[in-house]
PQR file of N, CA, C, O and H, with PARSE charges and radii, in Angstrom:
ATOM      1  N   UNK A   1      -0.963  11.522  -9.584 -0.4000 1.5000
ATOM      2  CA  UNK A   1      -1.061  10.087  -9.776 -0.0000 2.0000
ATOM      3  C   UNK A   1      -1.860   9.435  -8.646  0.5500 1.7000
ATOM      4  O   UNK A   1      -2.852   8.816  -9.032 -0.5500 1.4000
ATOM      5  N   UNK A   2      -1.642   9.445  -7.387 -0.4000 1.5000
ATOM      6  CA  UNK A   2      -2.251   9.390  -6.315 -0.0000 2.0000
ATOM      7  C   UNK A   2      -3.583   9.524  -6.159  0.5500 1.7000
ATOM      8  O   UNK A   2      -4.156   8.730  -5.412 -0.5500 1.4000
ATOM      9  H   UNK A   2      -0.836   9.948  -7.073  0.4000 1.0000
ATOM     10  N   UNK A   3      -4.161  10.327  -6.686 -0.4000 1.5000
ATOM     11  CA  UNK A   3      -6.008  11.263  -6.854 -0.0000 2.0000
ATOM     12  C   UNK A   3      -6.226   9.890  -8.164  0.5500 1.7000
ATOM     13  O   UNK A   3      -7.126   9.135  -7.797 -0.5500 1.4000
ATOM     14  H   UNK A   3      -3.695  10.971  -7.292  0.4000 1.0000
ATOM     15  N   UNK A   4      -5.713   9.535  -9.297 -0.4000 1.5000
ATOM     16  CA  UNK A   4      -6.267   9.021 -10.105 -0.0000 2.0000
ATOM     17  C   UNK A   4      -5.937   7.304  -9.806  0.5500 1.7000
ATOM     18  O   UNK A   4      -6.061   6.519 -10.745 -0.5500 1.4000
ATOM     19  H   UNK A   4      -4.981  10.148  -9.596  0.4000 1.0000
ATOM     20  N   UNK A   5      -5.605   6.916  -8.728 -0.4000 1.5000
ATOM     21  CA  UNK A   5      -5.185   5.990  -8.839 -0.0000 2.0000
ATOM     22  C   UNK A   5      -6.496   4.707  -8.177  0.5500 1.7000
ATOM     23  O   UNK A   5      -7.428   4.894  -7.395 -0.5500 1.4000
ATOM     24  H   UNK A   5      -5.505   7.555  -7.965  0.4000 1.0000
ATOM     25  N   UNK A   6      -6.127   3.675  -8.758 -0.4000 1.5000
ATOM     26  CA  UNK A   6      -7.391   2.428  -8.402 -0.0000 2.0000
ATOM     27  C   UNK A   6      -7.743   2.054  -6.963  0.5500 1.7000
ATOM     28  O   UNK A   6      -8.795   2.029  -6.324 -0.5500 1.4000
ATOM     29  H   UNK A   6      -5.370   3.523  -9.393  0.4000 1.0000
ATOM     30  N   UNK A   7      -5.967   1.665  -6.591 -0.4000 1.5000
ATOM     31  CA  UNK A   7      -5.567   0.996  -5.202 -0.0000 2.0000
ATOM     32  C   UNK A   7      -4.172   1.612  -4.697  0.5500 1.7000
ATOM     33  O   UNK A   7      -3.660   2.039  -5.732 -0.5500 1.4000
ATOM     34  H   UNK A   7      -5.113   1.686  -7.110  0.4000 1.0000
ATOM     35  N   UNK A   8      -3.441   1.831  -3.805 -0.4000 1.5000
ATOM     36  CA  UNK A   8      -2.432   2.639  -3.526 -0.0000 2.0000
ATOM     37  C   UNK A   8      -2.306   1.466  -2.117  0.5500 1.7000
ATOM     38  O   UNK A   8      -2.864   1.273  -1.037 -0.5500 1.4000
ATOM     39  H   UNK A   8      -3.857   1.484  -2.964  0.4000 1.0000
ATOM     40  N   UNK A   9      -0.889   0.716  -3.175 -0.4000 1.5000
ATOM     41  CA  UNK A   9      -0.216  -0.097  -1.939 -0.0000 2.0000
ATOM     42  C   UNK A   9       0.677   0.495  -1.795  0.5500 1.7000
ATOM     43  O   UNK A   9       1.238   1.164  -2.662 -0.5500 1.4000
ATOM     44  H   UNK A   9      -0.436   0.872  -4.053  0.4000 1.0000
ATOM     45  N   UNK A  10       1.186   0.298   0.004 -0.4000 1.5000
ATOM     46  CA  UNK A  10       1.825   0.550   0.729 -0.0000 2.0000
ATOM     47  C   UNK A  10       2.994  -0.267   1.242  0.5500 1.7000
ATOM     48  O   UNK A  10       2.814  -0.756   2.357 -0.5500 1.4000
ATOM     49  H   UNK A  10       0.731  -0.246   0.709  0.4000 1.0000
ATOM     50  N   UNK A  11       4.093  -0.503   0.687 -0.4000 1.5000
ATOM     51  CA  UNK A  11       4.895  -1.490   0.958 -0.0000 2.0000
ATOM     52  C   UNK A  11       6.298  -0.862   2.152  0.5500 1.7000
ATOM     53  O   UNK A  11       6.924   0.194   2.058 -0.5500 1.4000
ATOM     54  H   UNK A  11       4.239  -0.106  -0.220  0.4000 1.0000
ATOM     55  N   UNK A  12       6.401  -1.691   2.947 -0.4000 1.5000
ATOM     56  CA  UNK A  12       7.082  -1.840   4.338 -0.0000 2.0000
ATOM     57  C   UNK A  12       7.517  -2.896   4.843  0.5500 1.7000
ATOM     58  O   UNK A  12       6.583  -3.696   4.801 -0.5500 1.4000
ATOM     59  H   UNK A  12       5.892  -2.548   3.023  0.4000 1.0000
ATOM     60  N   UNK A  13       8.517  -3.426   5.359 -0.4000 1.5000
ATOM     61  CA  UNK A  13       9.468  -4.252   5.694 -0.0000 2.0000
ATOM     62  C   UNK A  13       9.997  -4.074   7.272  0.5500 1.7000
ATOM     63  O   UNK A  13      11.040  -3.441   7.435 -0.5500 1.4000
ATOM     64  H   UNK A  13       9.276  -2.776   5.393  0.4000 1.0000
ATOM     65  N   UNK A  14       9.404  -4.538   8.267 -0.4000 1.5000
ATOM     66  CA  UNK A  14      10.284  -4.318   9.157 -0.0000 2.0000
ATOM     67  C   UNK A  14       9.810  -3.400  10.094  0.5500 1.7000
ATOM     68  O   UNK A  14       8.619  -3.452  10.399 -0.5500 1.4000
ATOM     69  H   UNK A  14       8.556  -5.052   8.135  0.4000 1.0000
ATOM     70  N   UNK A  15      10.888  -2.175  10.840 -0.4000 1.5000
ATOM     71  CA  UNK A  15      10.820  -0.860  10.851 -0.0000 2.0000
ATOM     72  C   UNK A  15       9.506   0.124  10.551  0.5500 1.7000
ATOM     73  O   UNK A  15       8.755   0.772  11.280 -0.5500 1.4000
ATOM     74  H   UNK A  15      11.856  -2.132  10.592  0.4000 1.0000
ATOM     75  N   UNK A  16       9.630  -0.134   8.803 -0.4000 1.5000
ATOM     76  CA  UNK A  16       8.836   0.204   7.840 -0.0000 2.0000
ATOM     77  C   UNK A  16       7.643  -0.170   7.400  0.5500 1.7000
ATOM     78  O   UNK A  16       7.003   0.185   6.411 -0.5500 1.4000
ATOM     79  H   UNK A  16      10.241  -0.660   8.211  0.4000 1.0000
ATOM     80  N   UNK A  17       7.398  -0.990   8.317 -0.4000 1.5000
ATOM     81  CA  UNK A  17       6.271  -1.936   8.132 -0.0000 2.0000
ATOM     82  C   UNK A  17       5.204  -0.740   8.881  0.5500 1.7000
ATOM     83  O   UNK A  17       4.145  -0.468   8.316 -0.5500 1.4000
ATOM     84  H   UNK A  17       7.918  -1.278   9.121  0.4000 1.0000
ATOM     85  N   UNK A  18       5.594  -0.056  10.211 -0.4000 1.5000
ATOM     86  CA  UNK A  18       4.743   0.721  11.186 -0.0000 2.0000
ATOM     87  C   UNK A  18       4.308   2.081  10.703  0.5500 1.7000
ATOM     88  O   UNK A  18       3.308   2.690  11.084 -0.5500 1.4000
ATOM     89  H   UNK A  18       6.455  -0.277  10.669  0.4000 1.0000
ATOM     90  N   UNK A  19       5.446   2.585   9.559 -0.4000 1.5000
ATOM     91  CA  UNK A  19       5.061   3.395   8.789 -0.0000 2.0000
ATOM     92  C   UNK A  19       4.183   3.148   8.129  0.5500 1.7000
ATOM     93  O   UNK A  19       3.034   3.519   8.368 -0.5500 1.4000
ATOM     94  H   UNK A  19       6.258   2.090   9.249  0.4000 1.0000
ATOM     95  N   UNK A  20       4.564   2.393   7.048 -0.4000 1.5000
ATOM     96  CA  UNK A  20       3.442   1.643   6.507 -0.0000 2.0000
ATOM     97  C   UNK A  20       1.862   1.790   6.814  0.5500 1.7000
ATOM     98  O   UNK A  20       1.044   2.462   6.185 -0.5500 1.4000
ATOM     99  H   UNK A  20       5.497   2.091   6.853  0.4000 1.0000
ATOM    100  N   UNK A  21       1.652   0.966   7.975 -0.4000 1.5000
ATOM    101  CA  UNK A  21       0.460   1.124   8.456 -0.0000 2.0000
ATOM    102  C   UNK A  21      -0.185   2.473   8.708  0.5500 1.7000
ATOM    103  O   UNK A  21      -1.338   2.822   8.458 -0.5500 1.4000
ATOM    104  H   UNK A  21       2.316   0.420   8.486  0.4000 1.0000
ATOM    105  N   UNK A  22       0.855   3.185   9.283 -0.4000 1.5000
ATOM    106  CA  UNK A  22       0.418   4.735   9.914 -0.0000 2.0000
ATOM    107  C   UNK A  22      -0.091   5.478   8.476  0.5500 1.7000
ATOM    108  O   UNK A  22      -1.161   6.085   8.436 -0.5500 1.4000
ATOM    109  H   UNK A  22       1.792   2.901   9.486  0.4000 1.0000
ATOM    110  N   UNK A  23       1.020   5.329   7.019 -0.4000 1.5000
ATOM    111  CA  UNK A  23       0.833   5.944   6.021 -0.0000 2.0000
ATOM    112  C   UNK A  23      -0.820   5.618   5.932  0.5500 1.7000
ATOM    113  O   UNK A  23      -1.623   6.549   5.870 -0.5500 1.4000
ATOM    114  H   UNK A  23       1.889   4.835   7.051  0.4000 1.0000
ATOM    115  N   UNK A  24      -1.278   4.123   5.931 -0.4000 1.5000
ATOM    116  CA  UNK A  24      -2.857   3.347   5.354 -0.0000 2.0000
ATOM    117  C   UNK A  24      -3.737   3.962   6.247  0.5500 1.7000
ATOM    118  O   UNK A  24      -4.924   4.030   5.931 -0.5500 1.4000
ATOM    119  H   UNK A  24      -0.626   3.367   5.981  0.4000 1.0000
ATOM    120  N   UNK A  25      -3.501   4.242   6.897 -0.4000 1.5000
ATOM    121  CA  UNK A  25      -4.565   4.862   7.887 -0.0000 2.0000
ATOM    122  C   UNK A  25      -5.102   6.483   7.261  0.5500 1.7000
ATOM    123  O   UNK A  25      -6.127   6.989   6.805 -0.5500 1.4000
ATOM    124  H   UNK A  25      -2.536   4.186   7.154  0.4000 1.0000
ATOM    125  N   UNK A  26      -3.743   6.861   7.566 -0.4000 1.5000
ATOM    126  CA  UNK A  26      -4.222   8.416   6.725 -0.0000 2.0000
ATOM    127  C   UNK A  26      -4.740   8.656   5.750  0.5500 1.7000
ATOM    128  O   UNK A  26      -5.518   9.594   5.577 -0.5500 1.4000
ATOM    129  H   UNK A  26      -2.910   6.450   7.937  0.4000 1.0000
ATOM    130  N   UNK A  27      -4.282   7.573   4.664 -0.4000 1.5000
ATOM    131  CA  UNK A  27      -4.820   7.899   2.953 -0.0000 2.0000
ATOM    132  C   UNK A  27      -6.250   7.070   3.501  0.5500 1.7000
ATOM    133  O   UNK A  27      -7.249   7.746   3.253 -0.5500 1.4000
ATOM    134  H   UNK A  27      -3.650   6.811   4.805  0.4000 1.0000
ATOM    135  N   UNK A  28      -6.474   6.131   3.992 -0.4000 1.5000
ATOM    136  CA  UNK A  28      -7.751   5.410   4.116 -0.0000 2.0000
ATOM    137  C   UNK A  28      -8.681   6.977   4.846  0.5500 1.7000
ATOM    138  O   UNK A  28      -9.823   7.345   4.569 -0.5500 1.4000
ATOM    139  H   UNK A  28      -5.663   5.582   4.194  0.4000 1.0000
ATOM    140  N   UNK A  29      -8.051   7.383   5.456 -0.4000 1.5000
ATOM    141  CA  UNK A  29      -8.998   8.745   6.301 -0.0000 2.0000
ATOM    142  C   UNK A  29      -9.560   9.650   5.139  0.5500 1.7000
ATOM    143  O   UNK A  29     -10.688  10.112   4.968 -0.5500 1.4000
ATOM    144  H   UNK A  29      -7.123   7.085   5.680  0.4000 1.0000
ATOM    145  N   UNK A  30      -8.216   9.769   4.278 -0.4000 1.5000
ATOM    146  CA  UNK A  30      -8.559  11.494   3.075 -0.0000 2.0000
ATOM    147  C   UNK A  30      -9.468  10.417   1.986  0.5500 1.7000
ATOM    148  O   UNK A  30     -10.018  10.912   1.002 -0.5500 1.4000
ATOM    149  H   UNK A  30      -7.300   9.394   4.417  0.4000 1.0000
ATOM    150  N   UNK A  31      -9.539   9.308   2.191 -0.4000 1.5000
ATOM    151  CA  UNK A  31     -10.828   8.538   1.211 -0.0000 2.0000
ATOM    152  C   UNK A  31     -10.005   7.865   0.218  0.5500 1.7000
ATOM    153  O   UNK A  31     -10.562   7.652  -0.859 -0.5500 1.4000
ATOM    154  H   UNK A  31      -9.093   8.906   2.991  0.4000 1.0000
ATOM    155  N   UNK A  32      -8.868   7.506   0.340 -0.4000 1.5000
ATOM    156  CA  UNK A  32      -8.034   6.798  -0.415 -0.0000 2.0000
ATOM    157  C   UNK A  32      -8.318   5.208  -0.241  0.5500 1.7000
ATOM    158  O   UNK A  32      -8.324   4.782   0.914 -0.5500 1.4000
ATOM    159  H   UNK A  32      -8.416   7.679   1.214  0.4000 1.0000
ATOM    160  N   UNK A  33      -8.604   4.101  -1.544 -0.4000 1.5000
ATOM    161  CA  UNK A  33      -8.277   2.836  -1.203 -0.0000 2.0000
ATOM    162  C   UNK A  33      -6.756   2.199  -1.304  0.5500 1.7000
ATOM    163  O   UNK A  33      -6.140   2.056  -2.361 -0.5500 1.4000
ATOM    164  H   UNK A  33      -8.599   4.447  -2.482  0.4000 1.0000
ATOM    165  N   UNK A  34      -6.311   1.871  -0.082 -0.4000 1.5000
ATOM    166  CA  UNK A  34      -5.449   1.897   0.552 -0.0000 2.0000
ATOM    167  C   UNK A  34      -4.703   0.776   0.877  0.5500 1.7000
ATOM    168  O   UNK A  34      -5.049   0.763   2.058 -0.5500 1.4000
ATOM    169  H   UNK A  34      -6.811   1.987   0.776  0.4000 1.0000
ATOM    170  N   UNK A  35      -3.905  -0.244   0.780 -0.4000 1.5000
ATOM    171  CA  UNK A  35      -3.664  -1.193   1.775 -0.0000 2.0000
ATOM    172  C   UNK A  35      -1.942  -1.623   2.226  0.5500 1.7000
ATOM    173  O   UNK A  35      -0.975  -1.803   1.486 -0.5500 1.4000
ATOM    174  H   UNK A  35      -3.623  -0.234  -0.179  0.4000 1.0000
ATOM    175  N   UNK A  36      -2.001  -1.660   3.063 -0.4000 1.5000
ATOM    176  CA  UNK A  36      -0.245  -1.713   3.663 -0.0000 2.0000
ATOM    177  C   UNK A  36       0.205  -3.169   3.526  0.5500 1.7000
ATOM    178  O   UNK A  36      -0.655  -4.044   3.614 -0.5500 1.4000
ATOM    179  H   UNK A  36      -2.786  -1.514   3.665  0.4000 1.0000
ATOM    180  N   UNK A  37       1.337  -3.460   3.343 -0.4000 1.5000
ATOM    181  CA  UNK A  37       1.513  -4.724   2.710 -0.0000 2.0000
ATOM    182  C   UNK A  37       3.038  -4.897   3.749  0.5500 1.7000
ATOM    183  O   UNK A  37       4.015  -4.187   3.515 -0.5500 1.4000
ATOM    184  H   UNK A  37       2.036  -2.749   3.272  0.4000 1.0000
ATOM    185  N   UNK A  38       3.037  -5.704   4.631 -0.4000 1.5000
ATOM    186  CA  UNK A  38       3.998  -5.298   5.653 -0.0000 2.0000
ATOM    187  C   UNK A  38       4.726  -7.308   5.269  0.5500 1.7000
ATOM    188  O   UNK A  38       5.957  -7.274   5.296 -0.5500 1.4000
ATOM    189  H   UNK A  38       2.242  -6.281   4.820  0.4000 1.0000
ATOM    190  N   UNK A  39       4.416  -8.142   5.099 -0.4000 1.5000
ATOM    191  CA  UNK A  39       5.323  -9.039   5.232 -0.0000 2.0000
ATOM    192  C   UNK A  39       5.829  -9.224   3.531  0.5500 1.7000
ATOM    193  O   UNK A  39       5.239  -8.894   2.502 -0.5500 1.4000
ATOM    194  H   UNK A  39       3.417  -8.169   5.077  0.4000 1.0000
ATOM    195  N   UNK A  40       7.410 -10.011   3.773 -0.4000 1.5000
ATOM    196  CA  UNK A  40       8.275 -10.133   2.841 -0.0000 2.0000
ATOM    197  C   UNK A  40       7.803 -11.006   1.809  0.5500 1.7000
ATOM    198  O   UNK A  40       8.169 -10.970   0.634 -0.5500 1.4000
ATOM    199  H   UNK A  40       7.890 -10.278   4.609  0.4000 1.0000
ATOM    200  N   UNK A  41       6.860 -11.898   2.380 -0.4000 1.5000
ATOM    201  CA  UNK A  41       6.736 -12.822   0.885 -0.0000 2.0000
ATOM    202  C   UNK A  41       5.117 -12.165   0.308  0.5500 1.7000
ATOM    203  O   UNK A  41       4.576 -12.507  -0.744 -0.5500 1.4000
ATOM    204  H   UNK A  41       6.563 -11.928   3.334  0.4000 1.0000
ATOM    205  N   UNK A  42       4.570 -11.169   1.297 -0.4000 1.5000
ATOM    206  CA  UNK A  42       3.372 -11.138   0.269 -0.0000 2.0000
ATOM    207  C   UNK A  42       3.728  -9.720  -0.454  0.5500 1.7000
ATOM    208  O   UNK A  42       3.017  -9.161  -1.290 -0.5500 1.4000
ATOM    209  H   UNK A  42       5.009 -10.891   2.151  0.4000 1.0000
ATOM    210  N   UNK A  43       4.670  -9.372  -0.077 -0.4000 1.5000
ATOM    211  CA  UNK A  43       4.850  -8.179  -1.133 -0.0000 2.0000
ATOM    212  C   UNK A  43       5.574  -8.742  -2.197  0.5500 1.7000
ATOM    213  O   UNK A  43       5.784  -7.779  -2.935 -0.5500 1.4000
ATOM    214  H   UNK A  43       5.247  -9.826   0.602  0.4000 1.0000
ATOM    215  N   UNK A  44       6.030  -9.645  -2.661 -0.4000 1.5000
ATOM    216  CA  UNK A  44       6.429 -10.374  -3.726 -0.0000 2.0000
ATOM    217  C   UNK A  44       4.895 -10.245  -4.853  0.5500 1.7000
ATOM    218  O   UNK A  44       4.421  -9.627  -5.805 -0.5500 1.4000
ATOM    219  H   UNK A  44       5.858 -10.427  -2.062  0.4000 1.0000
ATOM    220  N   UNK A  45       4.582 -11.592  -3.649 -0.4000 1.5000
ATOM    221  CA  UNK A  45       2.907 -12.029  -4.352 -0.0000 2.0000
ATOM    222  C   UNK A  45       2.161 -10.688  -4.941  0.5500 1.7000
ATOM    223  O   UNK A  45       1.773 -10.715  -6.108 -0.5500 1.4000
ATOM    224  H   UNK A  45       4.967 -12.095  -2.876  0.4000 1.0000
ATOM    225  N   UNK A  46       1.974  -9.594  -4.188 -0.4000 1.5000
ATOM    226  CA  UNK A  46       1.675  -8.539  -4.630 -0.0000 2.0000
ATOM    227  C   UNK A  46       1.726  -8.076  -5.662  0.5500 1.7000
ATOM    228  O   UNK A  46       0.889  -7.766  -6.510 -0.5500 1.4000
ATOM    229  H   UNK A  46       2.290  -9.573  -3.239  0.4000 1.0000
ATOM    230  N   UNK A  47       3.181  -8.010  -5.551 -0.4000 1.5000
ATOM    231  CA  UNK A  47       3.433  -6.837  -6.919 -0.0000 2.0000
ATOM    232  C   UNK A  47       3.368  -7.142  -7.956  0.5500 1.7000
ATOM    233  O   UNK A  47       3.592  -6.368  -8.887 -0.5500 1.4000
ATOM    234  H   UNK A  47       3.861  -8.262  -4.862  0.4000 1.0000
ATOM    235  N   UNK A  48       2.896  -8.913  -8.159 -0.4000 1.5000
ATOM    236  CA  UNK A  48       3.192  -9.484  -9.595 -0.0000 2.0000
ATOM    237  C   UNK A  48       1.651  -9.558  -9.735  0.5500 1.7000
ATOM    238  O   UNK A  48       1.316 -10.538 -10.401 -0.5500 1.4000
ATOM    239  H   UNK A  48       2.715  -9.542  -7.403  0.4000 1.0000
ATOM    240  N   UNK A  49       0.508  -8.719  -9.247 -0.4000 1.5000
ATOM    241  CA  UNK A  49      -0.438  -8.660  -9.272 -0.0000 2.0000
ATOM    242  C   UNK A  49      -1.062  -6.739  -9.583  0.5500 1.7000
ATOM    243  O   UNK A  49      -2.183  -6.246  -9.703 -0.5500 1.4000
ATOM    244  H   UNK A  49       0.780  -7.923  -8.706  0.4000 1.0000
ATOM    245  N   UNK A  50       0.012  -6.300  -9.604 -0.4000 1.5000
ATOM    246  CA  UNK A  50      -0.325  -4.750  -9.946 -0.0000 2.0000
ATOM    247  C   UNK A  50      -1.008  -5.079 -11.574  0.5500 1.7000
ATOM    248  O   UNK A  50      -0.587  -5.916 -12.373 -0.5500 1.4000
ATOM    249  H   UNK A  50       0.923  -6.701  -9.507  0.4000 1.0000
ATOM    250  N   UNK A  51      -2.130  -4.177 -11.747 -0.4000 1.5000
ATOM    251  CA  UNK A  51      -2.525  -3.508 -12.329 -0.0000 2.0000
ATOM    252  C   UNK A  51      -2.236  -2.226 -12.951  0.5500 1.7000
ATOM    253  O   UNK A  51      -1.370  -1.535 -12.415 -0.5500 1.4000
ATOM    254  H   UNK A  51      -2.472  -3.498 -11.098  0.4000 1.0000
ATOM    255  N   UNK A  52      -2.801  -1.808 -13.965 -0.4000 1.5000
ATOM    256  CA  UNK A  52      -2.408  -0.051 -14.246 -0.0000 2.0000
ATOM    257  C   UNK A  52      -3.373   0.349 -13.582  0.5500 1.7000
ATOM    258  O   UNK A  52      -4.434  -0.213 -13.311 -0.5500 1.4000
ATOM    259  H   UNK A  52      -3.504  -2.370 -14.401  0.4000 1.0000
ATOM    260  N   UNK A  53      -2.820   1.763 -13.211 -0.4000 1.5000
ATOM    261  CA  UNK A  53      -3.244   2.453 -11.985 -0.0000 2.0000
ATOM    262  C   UNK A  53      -3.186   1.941 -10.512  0.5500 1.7000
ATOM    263  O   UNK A  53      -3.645   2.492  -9.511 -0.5500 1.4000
ATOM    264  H   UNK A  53      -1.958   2.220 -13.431  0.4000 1.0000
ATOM    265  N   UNK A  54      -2.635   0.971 -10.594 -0.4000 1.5000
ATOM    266  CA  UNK A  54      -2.557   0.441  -9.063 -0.0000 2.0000
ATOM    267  C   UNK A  54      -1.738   1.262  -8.252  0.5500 1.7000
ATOM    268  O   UNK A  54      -1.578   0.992  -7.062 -0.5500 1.4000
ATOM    269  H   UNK A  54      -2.262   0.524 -11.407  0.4000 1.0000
TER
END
């Protein structure tokens, strides 16, 4: 799913937020479009914006 996918968000809270980032970095490295989504109200906004394949 990952290999076929459009955009590959990264959602994190907190803590999880640093993961997060660390995860975007790596997939952004292996050529993945990538983006980490670390505060509470835009991962709301976000997700009501997924696409298929997102």
């Amino acid at each position: 799913m990952i290999n076929e996918a459009k955009r590959i968000f990264i959602y994190g809270i907190w803590s999880s937020g640093l993961v997060a980032q660390d995860l975007n970095y790596r997939m952004s490295r292996m050529g993945f479009i990538s983006e980490e989504i670390i505060d509470p109200h835009l991962t709301i906004l976000r997700s009501t914006l997924l696409q298929e394949r997102d």
